[in-house]
C-alpha positions as a Markdown table, in Angstrom:
| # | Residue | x | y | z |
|---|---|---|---|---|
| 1 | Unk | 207.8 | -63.7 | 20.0 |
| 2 | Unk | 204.6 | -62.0 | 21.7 |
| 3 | Unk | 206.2 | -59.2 | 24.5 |
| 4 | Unk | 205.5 | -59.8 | 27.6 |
| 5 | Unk | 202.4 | -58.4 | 29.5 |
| 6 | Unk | 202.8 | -55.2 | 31.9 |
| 7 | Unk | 201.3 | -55.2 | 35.2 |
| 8 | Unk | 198.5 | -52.4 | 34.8 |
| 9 | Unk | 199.7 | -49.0 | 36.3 |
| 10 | Unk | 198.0 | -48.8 | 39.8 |
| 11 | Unk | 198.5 | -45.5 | 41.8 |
| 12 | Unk | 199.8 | -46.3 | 45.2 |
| 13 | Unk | 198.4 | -45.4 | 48.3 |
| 14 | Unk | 199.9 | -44.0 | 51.7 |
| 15 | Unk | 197.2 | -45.2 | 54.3 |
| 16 | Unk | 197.6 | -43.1 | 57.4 |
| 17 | Unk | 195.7 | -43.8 | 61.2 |
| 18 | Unk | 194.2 | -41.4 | 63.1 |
| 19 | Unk | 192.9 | -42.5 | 66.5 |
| 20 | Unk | 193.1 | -42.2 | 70.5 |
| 21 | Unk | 194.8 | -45.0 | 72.0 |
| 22 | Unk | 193.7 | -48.6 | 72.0 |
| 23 | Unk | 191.2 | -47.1 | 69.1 |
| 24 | Unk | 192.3 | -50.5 | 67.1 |
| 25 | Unk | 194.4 | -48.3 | 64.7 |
| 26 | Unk | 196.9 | -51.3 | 64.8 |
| 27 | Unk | 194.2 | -54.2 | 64.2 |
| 28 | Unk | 193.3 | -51.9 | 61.1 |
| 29 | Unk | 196.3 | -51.3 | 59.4 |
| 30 | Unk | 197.5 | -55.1 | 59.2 |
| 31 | Unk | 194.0 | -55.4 | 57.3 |
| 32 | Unk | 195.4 | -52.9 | 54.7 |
| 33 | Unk | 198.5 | -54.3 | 54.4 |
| 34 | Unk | 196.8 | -57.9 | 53.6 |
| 35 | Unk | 196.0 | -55.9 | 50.0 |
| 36 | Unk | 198.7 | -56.9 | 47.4 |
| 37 | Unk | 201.9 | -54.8 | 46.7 |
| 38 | Unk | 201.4 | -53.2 | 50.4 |
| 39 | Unk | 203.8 | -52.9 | 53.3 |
| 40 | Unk | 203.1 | -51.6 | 56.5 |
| 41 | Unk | 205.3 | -49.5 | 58.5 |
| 42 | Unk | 204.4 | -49.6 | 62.2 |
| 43 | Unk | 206.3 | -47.1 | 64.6 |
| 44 | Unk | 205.8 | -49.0 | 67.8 |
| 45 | Unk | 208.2 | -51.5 | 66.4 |
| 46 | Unk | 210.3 | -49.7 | 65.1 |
| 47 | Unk | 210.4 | -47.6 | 68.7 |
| 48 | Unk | 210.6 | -50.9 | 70.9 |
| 49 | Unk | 213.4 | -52.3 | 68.4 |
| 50 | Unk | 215.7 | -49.0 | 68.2 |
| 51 | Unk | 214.6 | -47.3 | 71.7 |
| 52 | Unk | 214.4 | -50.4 | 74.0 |
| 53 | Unk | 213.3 | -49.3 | 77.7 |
| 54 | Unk | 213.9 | -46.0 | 77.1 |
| 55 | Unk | 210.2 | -44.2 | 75.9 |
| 56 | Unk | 208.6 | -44.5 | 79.5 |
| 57 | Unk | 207.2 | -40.3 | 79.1 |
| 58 | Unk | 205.3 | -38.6 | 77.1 |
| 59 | Unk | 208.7 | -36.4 | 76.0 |
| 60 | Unk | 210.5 | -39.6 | 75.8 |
| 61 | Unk | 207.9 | -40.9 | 72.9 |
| 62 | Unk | 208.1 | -37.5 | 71.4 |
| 63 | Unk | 211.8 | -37.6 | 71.1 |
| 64 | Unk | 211.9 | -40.9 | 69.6 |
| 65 | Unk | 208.9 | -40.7 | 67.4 |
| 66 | Unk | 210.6 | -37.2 | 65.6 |
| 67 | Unk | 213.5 | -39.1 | 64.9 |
| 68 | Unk | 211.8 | -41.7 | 63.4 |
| 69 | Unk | 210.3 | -39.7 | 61.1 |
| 70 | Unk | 213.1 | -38.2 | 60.1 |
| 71 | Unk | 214.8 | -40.9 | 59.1 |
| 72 | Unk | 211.6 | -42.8 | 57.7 |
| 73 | Unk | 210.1 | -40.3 | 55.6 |
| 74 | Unk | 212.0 | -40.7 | 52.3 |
| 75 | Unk | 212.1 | -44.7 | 52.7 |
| 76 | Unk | 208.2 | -44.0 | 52.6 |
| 77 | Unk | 208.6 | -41.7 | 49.7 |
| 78 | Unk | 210.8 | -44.2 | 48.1 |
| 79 | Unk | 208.5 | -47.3 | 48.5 |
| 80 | Unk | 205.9 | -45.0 | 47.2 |
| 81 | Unk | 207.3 | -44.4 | 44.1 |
| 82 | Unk | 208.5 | -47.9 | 43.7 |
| 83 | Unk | 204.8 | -48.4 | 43.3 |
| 84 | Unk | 204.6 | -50.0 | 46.7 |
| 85 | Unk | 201.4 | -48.9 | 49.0 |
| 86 | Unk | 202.5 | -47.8 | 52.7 |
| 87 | Unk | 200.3 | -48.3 | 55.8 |
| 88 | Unk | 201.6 | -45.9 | 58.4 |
| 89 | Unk | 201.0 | -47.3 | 62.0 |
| 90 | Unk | 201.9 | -44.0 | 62.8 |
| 91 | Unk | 199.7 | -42.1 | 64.7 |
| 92 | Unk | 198.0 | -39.0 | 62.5 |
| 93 | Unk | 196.6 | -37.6 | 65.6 |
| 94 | Unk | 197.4 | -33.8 | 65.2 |
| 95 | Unk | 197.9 | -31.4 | 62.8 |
| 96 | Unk | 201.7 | -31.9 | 62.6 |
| 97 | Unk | 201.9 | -35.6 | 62.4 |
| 98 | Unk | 199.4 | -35.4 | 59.6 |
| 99 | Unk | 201.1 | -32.3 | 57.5 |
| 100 | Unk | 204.3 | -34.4 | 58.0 |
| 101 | Unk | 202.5 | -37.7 | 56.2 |
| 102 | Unk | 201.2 | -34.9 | 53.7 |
| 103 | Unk | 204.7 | -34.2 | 52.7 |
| 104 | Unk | 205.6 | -37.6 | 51.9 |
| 105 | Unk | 202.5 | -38.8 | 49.4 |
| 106 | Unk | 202.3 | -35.0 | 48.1 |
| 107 | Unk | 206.0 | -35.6 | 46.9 |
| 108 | Unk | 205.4 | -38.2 | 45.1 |
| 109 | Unk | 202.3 | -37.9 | 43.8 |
| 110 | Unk | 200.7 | -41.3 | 45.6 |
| 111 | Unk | 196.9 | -41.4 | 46.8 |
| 112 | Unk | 196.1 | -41.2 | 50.6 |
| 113 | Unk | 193.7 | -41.9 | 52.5 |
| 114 | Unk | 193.3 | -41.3 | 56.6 |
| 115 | Unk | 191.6 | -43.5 | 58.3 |
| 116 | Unk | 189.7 | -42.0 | 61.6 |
| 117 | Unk | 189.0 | -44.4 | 64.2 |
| 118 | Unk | 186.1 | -42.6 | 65.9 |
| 119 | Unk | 186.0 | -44.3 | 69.3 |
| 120 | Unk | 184.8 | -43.3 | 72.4 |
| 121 | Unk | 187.3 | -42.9 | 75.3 |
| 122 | Unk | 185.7 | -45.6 | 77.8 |
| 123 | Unk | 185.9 | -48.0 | 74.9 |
| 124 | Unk | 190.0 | -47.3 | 74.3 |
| 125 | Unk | 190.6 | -47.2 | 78.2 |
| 126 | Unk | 188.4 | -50.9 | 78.3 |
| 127 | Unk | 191.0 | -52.2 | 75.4 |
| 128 | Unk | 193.7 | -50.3 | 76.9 |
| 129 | Unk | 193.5 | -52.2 | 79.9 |
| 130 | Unk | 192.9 | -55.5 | 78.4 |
| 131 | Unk | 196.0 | -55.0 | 76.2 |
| 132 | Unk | 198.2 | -53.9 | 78.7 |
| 133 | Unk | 196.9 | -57.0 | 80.8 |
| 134 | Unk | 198.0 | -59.5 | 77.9 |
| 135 | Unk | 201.4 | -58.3 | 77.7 |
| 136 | Unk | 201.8 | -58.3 | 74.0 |
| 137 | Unk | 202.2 | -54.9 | 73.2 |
| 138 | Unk | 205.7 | -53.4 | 73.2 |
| 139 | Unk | 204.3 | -50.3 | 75.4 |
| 140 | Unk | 201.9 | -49.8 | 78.2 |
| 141 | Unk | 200.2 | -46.8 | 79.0 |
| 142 | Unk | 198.4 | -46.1 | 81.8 |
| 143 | Unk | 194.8 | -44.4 | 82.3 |
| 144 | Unk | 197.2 | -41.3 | 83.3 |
| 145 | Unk | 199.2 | -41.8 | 80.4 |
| 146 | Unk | 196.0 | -42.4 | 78.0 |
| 147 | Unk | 194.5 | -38.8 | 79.5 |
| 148 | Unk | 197.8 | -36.9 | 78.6 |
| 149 | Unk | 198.3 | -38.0 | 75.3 |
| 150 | Unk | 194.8 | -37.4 | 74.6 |
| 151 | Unk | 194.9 | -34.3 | 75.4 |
| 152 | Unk | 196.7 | -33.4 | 72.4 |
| 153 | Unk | 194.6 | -35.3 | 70.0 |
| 154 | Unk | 193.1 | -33.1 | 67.5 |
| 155 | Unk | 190.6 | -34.7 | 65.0 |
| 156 | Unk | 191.1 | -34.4 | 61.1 |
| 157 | Unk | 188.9 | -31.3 | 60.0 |
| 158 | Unk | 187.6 | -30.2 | 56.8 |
| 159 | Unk | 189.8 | -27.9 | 55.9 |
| 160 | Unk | 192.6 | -30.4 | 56.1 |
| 161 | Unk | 191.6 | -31.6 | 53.0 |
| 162 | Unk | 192.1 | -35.1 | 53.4 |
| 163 | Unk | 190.4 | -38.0 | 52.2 |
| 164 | Unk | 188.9 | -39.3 | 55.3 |
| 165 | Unk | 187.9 | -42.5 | 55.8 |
| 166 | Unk | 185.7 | -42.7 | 59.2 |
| 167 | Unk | 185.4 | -46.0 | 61.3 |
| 168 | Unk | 182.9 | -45.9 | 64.1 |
């Protein structure tokens, strides 16, 4: 009896977003995860569904989103070395957020690849507005909101060493 044929060994990948608000960092990730044997993990979900009502600040979203992460990061690990590819609707907008993403595909050895959504501000305000207008995103920020968490935005460098993948 001929054995059965193995599905060829393909490395996995942990996609991660980097982006201001509104840069389309959503849009983006559910194209990855259209590719075969890849999930995506998206925190605003996550957030709205264990935090209802309750991230209305800038602290609030910071409280919630370390938790999160906490309790996500070996479930990401985990899927990674299932040979499942992750894409993270998480936002790798600083340093920190994208060490902590580091961690997980450096641990088990999975490809990465960070996607930087390069758009200008006027653009994500324009898409901000229309999406807070339609009502179908759990959160909405306003141009106050957009200008403080911007603030801490801190593009991927260099020296990172990432592999960046730009989208203008």
């Amino acid at each position: 009896m001929p054995s059965n044929p193995t599905r060829p060994v393909v490395r996995t990948v942990l996609h991660m977003v980097c982006g201001k608000i509104a840069a389309g960092k959503s849009t983006l990730t559910q194209r990855l995860a259209a590719e075969p044997d890849t999930v995506l993990i998206s925190e605003d979900t996550w957030l709205a569904a264990l935090y209802p009502g309750e991230i209305r600040e800038l602290p609030d979203y910071v409280r919630a989103s370390g938790r999160l992460k906490a309790a996500m990061a070996d479930h990401v690990a985990a899927l990674l070395a299932a040979g499942v590819s992750v894409v993270l609707d998480f936002p790798a907008n600083t340093v920190a957020n994208r060490a902590w993403a580091r961690g997980i595909f450096e641990k088990t050895g999975a490809a990465h690849r960070l996607h930087f959504l390069d758009v200008p501000d006027e653009v994500c305000k324009q898409r901000l507005r229309a999406r807070n207008a339609s009502g179908t995103h759990a959160f909405e920020t306003s141009d106050a909101q957009f200008e403080l968490i911007s603030s801490h935005f801190v593009p991927p460098s260099p020296d990172e060493g990432f592999e960046v993948v730009r989208h203008a």
